[in-house]
C-alpha positions, 0 to 999 in steps of 0.5 A, a space after each residue: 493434578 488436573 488443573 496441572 495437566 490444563 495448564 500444561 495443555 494450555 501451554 502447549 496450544 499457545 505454543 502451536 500457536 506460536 510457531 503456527 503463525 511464525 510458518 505463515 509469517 515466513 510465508 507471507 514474508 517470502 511471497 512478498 519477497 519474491 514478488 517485489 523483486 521487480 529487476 526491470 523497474 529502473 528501465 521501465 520506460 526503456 523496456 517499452 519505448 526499445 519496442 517501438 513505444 513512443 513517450 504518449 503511448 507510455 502515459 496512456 499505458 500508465 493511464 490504461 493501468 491507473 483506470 483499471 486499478 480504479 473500476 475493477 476496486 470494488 467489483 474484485 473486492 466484492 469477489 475476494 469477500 466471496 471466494 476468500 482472501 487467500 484465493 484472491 491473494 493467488 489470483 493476483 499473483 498469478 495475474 501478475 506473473 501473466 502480465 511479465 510473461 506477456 511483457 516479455 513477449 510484446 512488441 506492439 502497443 495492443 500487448 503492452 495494453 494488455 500487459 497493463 490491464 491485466 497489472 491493473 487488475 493484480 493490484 485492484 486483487 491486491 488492493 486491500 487484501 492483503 490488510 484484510 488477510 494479515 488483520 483476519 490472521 493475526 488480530 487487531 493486537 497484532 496487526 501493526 507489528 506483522 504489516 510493518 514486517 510485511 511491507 519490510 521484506 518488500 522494501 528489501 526486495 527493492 533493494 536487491 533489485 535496485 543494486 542487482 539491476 546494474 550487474 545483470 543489465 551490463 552482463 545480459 539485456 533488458 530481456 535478461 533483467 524482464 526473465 528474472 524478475 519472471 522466475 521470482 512471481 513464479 516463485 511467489 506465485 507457488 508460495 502464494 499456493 500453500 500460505 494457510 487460508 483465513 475463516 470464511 464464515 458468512 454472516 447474514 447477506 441480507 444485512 449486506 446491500 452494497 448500493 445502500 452501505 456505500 451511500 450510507 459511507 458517504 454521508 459518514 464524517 469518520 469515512 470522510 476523513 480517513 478517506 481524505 488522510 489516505 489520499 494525502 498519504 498517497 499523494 505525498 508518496 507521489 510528490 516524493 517520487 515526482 519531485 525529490 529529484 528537483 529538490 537535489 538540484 535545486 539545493 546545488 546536489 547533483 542528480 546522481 545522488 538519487 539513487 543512493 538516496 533512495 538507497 538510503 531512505 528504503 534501508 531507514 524504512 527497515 527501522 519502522 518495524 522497530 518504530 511501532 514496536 516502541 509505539 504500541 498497538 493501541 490508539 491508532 488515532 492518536 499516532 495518525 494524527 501525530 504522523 500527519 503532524 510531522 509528515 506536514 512538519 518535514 514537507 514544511 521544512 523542505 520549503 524553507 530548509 536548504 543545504 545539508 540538511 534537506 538531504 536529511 529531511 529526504 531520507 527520514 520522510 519516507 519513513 515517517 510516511 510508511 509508520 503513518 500508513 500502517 496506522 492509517 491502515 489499522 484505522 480503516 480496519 477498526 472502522 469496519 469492525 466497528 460497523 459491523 461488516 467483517 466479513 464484507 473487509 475487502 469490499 469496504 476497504 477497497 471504498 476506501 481506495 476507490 474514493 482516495 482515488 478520486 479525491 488523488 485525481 482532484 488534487 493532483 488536477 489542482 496540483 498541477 495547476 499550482 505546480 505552475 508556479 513553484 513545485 514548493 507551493 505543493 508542498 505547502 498545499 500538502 502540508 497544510 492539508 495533512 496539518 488541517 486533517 490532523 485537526 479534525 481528527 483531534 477527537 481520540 474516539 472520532 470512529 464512534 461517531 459511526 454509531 448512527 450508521 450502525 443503527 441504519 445498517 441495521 434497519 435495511 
């Protein structure tokens, strides 16, 4: 009788559970929604230049924006692990939504600087924090599935944003589409509000001396590596963006099959939930190396393949790209389980971002250097790079090569 009312109790708190963490899905879900729902990105530049922006002041907008992401990394992620994740992830809504108001308003270069620095500071907040939160919330044993999911809803915001934007712009204005993009980080903003917060429980911070961890980090060859994958995972991200365009017309396509290609691969990226289902969680490693593996395969095989096919090429890379991602994510998540600063998460990660950030400024100087040439010796640059890292991470039990680093956190 007794062991049947346990089980029954059991029962019952592994279903409150359940549907628990289902409300904060929805939650987290819907935030990023509503936060992606960017109406005005097609016409960036147009919002800025229509405005008595010229093309330089632009890029120094952009560089305003990229320089702030890269300084304020560290000093927010040291932040976010001491007010808590989930007042961070509020803090960069709502700075967020700060930044479109002021967008809305400007009309001389020193708002627009100021919209692009308080930008920079929301994804600096965000950096990192949002890997933390969904790992704190759901666990390593969860963490792939929910993430994908994430990222997926804000894969479909950009999607409704990219097919709404041309039936608001020719009903209204440039204005009309800044207005409603406002009105959903409102919303995003509010539900930001009541997703439920993560344990904030404080291990000992003598053992935490962030000046000392960071020169143990660098002299670590797991740090080194998962540092150089999320560099050449961001790069290639930028060389898509950057060169798919030259790819078309090289191949005899003309560019106005850009936008229904990336129609095409953001809707193909919906599938990579179903992906790392069929994958599993376990054994991050192994499937970050053989990402890198066919991430280099396809970059390859768009210097060598020509007609049709490449069109193909095109829209399966994305894909590829953002399964390798997240495992890339789940990876630097378990380095820091493993050296014992979970409750430093978003500090440590966002060293991760800071140096992919530096090794991304080396490449893209050489890059543009190479670029000279031929755009495709960039690929074959990248391709080789990611092939080479897959290579150093052939050891499946790489992440225990920390083991050292350990003993001599624990000895400051």
């Amino acid at each position: 009788m007794w062991q049947g009312i346990f089980v029954c109790d059991k029962v019952y708190f592994i279903e409150k559970s359940y549907n628990v963490c289902m409300k904060t899905s929805r939650k987290i879900y819907a935030m990023n929604l509503f936060s992606n729902l960017i109406f005005y990105a097609p016409v960036a530049l147009l919002v800025r230049t229509n405005r008595g922006i010229s093309l330089s002041q632009f890029f120094v907008l952009q560089a305003i924006l990229s320089v702030t992401c890269m300084v304020c990394e560290f000093p927010l992620g040291v932040l976010t692990d001491k007010i808590g994740l989930k007042k961070s992830i509020v803090l960069a809504q709502f700075t967020m939504l700060t930044a479109r108001i002021i967008l809305l308003i400007s009309n001389n270069f020193m708002l627009f600087a100021v919209e692009a620095l308080l930008e920079g500071i929301a994804f600096a907040l965000n950096s990192g924090t949002i890997s933390a939160y969904i790992y704190k919330l759901f666990g390593d044993d969860n963490y792939s599935n929910n993430i994908s999911k994430f990222y997926n809803w804000g894969t479909i915001a950009f999607i409704v944003s990219t097919v709404m934007f041309p039936f608001i712009n020719s009903r209204w204005n440039i204005n009309a589409l800044i207005w409603v993009t406002i009105i959903a980080n409102v919303i995003a903003t509010m539900i930001s509000i009541f997703i439920p917060d993560t344990d904030n429980s404080i291990e000992d911070e003598e053992q935490f001396d962030l000046s000392k961890t960071l020169k143990l980090l660098v002299h670590d060859k797991t740090f080194r590596v998962i540092v150089l994958i999320v560099s050449l995972f961001n790069l290639s991200f930028l060389l898509i963006n950057f060169f798919y365009v030259k790819v078309i017309i090289d191949n005899g396509y003309s560019e106005n099959i850009v936008s229904p290609l990336i129609l095409a691969y953001s809707g193909l990226q919906l599938s990579q939930t179903f992906i790392i289902k069929y994958l599993g969680e376990q054994k991050a490693w192994n499937k970050v190396r053989l990402f890198s593996v066919i991430t280099s395969l396809f970059f390859a095989g768009l210097c060598v393949i020509s007609g049709k096919p490449v069109v193909l090429l095109m829209i399966i890379l994305p894909t590829i790209l953002s399964v390798l991602g997240i495992f890339i994510e789940k990876i630097q998540n378990n380095y820091v389980d493993t050296i014992g600063f979970k409750n430093h998460r978003a500090t440590m990660l966002s060293a991760f971002s800071f140096f992919a950030d530096v090794f991304e400024v080396v490449f893209l100087l050489a890059n543009s250097y190479i670029s000279s040439f031929n755009y495709k010796y960039i690929f074959v640059f990248i391709a080789a790079s990611l092939l080479l890292n897959a290579i150093m991470l052939r050891n499946d039990n790489a992440v225990k090569s920390v083991s050292w680093f350990v003993r001599l956190v624990s000895m400051i």
